[in-house]
C-alpha positions in Angstrom: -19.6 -20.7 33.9 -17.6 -20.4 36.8 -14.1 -19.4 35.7 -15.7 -17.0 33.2 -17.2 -14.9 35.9 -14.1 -15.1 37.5 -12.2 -13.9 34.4 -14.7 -11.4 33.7 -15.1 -10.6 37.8 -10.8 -9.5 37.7 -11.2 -7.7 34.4 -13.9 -5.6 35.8 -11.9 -4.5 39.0 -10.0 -2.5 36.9 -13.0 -0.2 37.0 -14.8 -0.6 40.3 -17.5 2.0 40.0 -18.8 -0.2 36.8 -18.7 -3.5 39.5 -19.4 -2.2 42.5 -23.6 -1.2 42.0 -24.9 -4.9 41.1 -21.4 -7.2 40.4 -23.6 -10.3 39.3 -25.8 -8.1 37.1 -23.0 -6.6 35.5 -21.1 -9.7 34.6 -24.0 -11.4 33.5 -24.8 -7.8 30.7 -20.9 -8.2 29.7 -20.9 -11.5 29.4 -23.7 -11.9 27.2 -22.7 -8.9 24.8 -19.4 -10.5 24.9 -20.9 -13.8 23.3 -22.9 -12.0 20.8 -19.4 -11.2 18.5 -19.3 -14.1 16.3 -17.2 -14.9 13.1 -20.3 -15.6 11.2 -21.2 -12.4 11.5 -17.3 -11.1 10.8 -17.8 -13.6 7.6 -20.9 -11.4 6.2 -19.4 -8.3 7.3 -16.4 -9.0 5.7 -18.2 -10.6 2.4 -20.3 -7.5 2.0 -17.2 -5.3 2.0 -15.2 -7.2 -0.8 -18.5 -7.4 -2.8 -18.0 -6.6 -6.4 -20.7 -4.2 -6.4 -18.6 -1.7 -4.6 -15.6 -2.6 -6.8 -12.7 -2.0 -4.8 -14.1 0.4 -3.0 -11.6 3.6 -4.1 -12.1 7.1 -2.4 -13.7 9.2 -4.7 -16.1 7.0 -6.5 -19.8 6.4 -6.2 -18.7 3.2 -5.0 -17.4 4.2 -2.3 -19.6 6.4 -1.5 -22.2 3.3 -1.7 -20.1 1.2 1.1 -19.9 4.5 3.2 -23.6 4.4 3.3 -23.6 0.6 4.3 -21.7 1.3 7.0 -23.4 4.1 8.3 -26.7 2.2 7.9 -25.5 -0.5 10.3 -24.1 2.0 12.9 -27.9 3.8 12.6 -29.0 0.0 13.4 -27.0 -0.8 16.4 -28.2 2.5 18.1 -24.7 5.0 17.2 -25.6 8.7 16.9 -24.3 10.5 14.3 -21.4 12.6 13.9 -20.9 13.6 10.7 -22.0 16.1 8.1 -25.5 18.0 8.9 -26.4 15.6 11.4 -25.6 12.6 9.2 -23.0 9.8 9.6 -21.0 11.3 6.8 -17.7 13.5 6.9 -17.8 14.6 2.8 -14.1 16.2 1.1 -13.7 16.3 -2.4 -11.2 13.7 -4.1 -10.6 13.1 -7.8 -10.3 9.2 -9.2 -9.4 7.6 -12.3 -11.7 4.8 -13.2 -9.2 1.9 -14.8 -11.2 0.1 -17.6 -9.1 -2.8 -18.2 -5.3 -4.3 -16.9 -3.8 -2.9 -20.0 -0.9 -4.2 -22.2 2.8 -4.0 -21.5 5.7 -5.2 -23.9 9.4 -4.7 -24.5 11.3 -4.9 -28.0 14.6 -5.8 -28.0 16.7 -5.1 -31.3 19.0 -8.1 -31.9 20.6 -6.5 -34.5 20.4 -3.8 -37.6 17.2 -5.0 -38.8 15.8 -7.4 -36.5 14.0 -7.3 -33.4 11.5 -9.5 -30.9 9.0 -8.1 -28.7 8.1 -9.6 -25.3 4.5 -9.0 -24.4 4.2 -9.6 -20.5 1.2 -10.6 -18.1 -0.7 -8.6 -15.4 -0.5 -9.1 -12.2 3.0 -11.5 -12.2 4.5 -8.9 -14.5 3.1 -5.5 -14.1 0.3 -3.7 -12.9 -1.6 -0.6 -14.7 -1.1 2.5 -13.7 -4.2 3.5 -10.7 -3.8 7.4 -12.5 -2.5 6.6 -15.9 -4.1 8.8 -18.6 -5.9 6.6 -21.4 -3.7 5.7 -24.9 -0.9 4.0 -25.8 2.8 5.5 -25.8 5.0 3.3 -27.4 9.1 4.7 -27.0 12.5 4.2 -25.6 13.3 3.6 -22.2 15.4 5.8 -19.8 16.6 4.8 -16.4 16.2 8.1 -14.3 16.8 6.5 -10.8 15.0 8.0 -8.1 13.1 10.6 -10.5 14.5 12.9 -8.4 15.7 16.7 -9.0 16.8 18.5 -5.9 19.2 21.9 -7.0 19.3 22.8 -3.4 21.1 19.0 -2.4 22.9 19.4 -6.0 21.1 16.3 -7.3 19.4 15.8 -10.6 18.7 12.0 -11.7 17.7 13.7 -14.9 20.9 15.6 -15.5 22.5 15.2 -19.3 19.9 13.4 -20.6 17.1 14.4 -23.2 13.5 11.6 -21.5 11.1 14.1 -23.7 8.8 11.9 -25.5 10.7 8.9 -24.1 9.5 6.3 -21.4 10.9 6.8 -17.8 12.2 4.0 -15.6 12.0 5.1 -12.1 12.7 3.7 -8.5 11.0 4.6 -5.2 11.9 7.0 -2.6 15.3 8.9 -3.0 19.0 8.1 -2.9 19.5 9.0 0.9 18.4 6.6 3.9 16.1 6.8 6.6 19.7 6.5 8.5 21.6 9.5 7.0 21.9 12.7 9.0 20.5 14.9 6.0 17.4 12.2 5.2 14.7 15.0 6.6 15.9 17.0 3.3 15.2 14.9 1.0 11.8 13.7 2.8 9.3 15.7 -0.2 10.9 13.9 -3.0 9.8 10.7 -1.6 6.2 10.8 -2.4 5.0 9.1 -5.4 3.2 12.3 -7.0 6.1 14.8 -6.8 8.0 11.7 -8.7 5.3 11.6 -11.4 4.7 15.2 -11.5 8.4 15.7 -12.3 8.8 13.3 -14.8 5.9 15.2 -16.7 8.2 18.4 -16.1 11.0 16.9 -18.0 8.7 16.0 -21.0 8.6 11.8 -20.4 5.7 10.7 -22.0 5.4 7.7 -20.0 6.5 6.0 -16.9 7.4 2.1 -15.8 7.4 2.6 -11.6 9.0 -0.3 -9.8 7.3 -1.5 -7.6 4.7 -4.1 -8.7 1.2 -3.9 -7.0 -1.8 -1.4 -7.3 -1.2 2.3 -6.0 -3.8 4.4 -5.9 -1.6 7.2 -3.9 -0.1 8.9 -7.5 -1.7 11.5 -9.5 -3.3 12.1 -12.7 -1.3 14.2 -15.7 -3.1 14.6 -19.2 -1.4 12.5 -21.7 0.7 10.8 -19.3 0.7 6.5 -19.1 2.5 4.4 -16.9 2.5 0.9 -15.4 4.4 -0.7 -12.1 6.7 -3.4 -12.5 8.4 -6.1 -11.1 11.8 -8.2 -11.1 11.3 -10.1 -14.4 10.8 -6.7 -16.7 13.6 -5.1 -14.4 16.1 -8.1 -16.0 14.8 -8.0 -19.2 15.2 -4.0 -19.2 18.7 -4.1 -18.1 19.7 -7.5 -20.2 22.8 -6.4 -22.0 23.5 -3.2 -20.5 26.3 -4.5 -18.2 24.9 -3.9 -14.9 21.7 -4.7 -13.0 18.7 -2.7 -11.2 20.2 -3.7 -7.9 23.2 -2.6 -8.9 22.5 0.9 -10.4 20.1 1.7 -7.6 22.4 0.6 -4.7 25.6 2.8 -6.6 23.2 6.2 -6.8 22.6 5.2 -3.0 26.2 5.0 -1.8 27.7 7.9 -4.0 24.5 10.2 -4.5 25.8 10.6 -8.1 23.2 10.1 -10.5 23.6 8.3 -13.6 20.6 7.9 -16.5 21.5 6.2 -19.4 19.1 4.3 -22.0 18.5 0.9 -21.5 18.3 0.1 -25.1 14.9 -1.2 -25.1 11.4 0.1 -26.2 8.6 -0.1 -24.0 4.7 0.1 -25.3 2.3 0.6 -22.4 -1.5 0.5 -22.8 -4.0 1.9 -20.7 -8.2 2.3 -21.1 -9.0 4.7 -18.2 -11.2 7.5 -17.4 -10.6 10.1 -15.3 -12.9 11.6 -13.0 -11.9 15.4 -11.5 -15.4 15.9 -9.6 -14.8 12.8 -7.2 -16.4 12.9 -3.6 -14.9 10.7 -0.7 -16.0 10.6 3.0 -15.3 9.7 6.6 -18.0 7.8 9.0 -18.5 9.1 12.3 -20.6 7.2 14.1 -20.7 8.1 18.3 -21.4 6.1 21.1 -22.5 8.9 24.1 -20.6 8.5 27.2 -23.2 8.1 30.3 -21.4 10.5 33.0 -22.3 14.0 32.6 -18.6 15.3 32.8 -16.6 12.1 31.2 -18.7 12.0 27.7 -17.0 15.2 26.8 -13.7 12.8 26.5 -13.4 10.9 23.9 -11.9 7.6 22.8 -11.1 8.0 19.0 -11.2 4.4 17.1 -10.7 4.3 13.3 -9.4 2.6 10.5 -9.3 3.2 6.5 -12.5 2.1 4.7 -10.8 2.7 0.9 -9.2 0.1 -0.9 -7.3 0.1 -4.4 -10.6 -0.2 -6.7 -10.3 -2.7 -9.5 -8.9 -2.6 -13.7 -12.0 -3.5 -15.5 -13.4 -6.8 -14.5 -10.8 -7.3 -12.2 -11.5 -6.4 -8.7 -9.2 -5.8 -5.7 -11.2 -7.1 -2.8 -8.9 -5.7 -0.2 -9.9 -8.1 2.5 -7.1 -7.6 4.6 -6.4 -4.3 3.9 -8.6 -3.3 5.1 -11.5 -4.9 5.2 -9.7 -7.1 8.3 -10.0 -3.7 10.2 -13.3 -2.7 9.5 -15.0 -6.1 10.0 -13.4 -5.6 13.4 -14.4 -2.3 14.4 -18.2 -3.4 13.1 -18.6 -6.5 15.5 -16.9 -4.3 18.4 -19.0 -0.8 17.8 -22.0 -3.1 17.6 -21.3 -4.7 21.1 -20.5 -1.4 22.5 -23.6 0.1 21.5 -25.9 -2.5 22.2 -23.8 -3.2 25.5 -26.3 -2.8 29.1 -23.1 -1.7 30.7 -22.8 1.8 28.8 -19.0 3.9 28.5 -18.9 6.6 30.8 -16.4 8.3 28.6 -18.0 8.5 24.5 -16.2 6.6 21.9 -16.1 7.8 18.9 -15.8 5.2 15.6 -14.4 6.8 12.6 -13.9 4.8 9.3 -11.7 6.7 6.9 -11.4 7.2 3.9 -8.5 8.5 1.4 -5.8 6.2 3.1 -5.7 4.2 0.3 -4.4 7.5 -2.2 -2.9 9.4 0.5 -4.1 10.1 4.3 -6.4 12.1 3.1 -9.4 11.6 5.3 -7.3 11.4 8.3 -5.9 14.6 7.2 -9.2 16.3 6.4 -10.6 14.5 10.3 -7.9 15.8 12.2 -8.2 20.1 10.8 -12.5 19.6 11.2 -12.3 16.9 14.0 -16.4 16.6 15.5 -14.8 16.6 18.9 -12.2 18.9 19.9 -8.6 17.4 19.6 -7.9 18.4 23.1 -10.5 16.4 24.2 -9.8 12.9 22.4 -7.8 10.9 25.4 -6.4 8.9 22.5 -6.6 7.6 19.3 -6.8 3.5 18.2 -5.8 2.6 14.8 -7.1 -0.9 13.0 -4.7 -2.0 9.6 -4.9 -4.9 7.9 -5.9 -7.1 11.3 -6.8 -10.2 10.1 -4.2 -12.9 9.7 -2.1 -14.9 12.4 -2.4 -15.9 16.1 -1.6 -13.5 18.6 -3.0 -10.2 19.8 -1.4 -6.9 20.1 -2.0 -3.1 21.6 0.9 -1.3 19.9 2.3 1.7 21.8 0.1 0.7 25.0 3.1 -0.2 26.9 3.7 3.7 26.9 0.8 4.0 29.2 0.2 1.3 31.7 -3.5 2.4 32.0 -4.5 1.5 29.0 -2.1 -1.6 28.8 -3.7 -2.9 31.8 -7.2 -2.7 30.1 -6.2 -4.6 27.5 -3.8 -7.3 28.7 -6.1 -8.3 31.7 -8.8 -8.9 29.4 -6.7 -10.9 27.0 -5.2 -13.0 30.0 -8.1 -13.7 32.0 -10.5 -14.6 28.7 -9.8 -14.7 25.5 -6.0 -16.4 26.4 -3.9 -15.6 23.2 -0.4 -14.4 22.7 -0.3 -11.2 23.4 2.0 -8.3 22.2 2.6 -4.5 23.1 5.4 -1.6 22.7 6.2 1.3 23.5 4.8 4.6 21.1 7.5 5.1 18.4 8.4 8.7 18.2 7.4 10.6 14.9 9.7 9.5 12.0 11.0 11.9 8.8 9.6 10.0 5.9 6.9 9.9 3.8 3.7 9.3 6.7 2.3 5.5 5.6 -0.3 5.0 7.8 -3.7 7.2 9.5 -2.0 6.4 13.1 0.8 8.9 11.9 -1.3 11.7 11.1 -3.0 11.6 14.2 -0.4 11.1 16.0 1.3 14.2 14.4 -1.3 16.0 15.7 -0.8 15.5 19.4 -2.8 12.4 19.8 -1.6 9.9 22.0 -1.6 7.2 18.7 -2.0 3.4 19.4 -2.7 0.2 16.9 -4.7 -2.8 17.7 -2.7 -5.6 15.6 -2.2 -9.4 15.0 1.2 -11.6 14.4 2.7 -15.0 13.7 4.3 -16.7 16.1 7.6 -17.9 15.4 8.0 -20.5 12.8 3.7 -20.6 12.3 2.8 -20.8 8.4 2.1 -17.8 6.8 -0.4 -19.0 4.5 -1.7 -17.0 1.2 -0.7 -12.9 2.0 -1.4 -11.1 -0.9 -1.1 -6.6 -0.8 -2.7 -4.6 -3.0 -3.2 -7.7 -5.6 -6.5 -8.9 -6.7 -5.7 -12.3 -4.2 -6.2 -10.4 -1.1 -9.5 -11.9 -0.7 -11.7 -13.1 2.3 -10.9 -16.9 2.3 -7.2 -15.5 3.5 -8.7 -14.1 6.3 -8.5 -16.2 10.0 -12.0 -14.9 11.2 -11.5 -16.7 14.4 -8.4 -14.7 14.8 -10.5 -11.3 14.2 -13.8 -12.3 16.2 -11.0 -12.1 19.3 -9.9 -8.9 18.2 -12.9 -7.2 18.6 -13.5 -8.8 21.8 -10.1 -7.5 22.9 -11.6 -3.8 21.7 -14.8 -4.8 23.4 -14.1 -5.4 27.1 -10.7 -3.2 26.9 -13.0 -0.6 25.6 -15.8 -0.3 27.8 -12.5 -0.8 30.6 -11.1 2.3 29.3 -13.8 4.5 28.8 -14.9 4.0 32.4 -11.5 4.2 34.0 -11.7 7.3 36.4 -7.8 7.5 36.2 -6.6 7.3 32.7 -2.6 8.5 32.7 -0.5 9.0 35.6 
């Protein structure tokens, strides 16, 4: 036990009003809440969140709402106060859903000639995937390649200009024809987001759309009458077979001329969908508070969250969302619980927050940050925890902004746990389309950091599956994550009883 007090002795000289009352005492309380994080525990945590009964676990559903209550009943366990709703653990907005029945049908027909024609029939997930908001019937029509989906008078741009897509089927491409390098990219920012594309389709009269990109996406929006499906590189080719050019081609020619160009593809599409749609959806937040101890420091707060939501399932088949995010949550369980049952209490509070809405939009970070339970002002910073469960090495992203809180971290990792270990500097505010809950708090005046994982050079990758139905617990390295939220445990505590936080 020697070199473990020693490790743990340097870690806690970051802090020496923590040390200095009864050193041996304190190691001894750290050291044994530092054992009690364990992957076994990580595996039920972990198992319980993919369960089927919660299927998927999609904002808006009772579902959801079901796991939200799990997870507030272990915080209530462990000894967190709550911080939500009318003294509850639960932050409630409203949020609409579509529940998907089944994976659908997708198939192409191809005319060969006059009178004759074959029709592929194609397979979910390789080929396609149902649409998260489709409406529920079956459109069956011809196919027009519409680009981006984009029109945009004000940039003179119309990807539906001379051409009639009323009643027909829509192919359309992500984001918009400018780059994230092009001076004028902020202008074209709002035509980036997966609804406006949908919603504008619907404006032109398509009566269904094939999206490309081929995984579930619950961040679209529901129109009445309107089915789609995503797909991927084998319907692409088949769509484009005979036309004379390819997707890459089209797409990278609208790209470097910002000329848009629709034009049939000569192929008839039929998309299938069983769904159900659901306007008077409820999602959440948990809040659940651990009290600083020093009378003036607990009005601080360290902010730690990560997205509860996953994509939900189509029919029998589930999307687990193990590593996203699932990883994250297991993570901030096993560390809130060691935090709160910890004899060595935060002198500044830390607040756990487990969002949901990520999943169809930032929405609960979005709804946290314009009702937040402690005053923005007050929050010293914000940790974010996505998809942290695979590889070998440990990383604070954006704590090499503030050596403080990098020192926290990187002495724990060095003088225990001893894994690679990663940081950066905070990456100023970008112009797209916001993809992750670190952004939106960020945006609003948070300092904005991630906990993380990565490979090593040349280290096998192993089974990564996103937003498929294989993104599933056995995937997960739970070793990997039982570090992770020792990391958050000791540089926690570290933090929150820092007397000095920035300089």
């Amino acid at each position: 036990m020697r070199p473990l007090m020693k490790s743990l002795a340097a870690l806690l000289l970051l802090n020496a009003s923590v040390f200095s009352q009864n050193p041996m005492k304190t190691e001894e309380n750290i050291r044994n809440t530092f054992h009690t994080i364990t992957s076994q525990d990580m595996a039920h945590y972990a198992s319980e969140l993919t369960s089927e009964k919660y299927r998927g676990r999609l904002t808006g559903t009772p579902e959801f709402l079901d796991v939200a209550c799990w997870v507030a009943d272990n915080l209530k366990a462990w000894g967190l106060k709550p911080a939500g709703d009318d003294g509850g653990f639960l932050q409630y907005f409203d949020k609409d859903y579509t529940d998907v029945q089944s994976t659908g049908a997708l198939s192409l027909t191809f005319s060969l000639n006059d009178s004759d024609a074959v029709t592929k029939h194609y397979t979910f997930p390789e080929h396609y995937f149902p649409g998260s908001n489709s409406d529920s019937g079956t459109v069956n029509a011809e196919v027009i390649y519409v680009g981006h989906g984009v029109t945009a008078p004000e940039l003179g741009y119309d990807d539906y200009r001379g051409i009639d897509v009323k009643g027909k089927i829509v192919l359309m491409d992500t984001d918009v024809p400018a780059s994230r390098n092009d001076e004028d990219y902020v202008s074209w920012v709002k035509y980036c987001y997966h609804q406006y594309k949908l919603n504008n389709a619907v404006r032109h009269g398509a009566a269904g759309m094939l999206y490309v990109n081929n995984m579930a996406n619950p961040n679209t929006c529901f129109n009445p009458g309107f089915i789609y499906a995503h797909v991927g590189d084998e319907i692409l080719d088949d769509l484009f077979s005979g036309t004379g050019r390819s997707h890459d081609e089209a797409r990278k020619a609208m790209a470097a001329f910002r000329r848009p160009a629709p034009f049939s593809l000569g192929k008839t599409a039929t998309i299938s969908a069983r769904t159900v749609y659901h306007p008077e959806g409820r999602g959440c937040n948990v809040l659940g508070m651990i009290e600083g101890s020093d009378a003036d420091l607990k009005e601080e707060v360290i902010l730690v969250g990560g997205h509860l939501d996953g994509q939900g399932h189509f029919g029998k088949v589930i999307l687990p969302g193990a590593l996203d995010n699932g990883s994250g949550i297991v993570d901030m369980l096993a560390a809130a619980k060691a935090l709160a049952q910890s004899e060595v209490k935060p002198k500044r509070s830390i607040l756990f927050i487990f969002i949901g809405g990520e999943e169809c939009g930032l929405i609960g970070s979005q709804y946290y940050v314009a009702h937040p339970v402690v005053a923005l002002e007050k929050t010293v910073c914000y940790f974010n925890l996505d998809m942290v469960g695979v590889g070998s090495g440990l990383a604070v992203w954006g704590a090499a902004s503030y050596p403080g809180i990098l020192s926290c971290f990187e002495t724990a990792n060095n003088s225990y746990i001893h894994r690679p270990f990663r940081s950066s500097k905070i990456r100023p505010l970008g112009v797209g389309r916001p993809r992750s809950d670190a952004w939106i708090f960020q945006n609003a005046g948070l300092r904005a950091l991630s906990f993380g994982t990565f490979f090593r050079p040349g280290e096998k990758r192993g089974n990564i599956y996103y937003h498929h139905p294989g993104d599933q617990v056995q995937n997960l390295n739970l070793e990997l994550m039982e570090d992770v939220s020792k990391l958050m445990f000791l540089g926690l505590l570290n933090l929150a009883n820092r007397e000095i936080l920035f300089q």
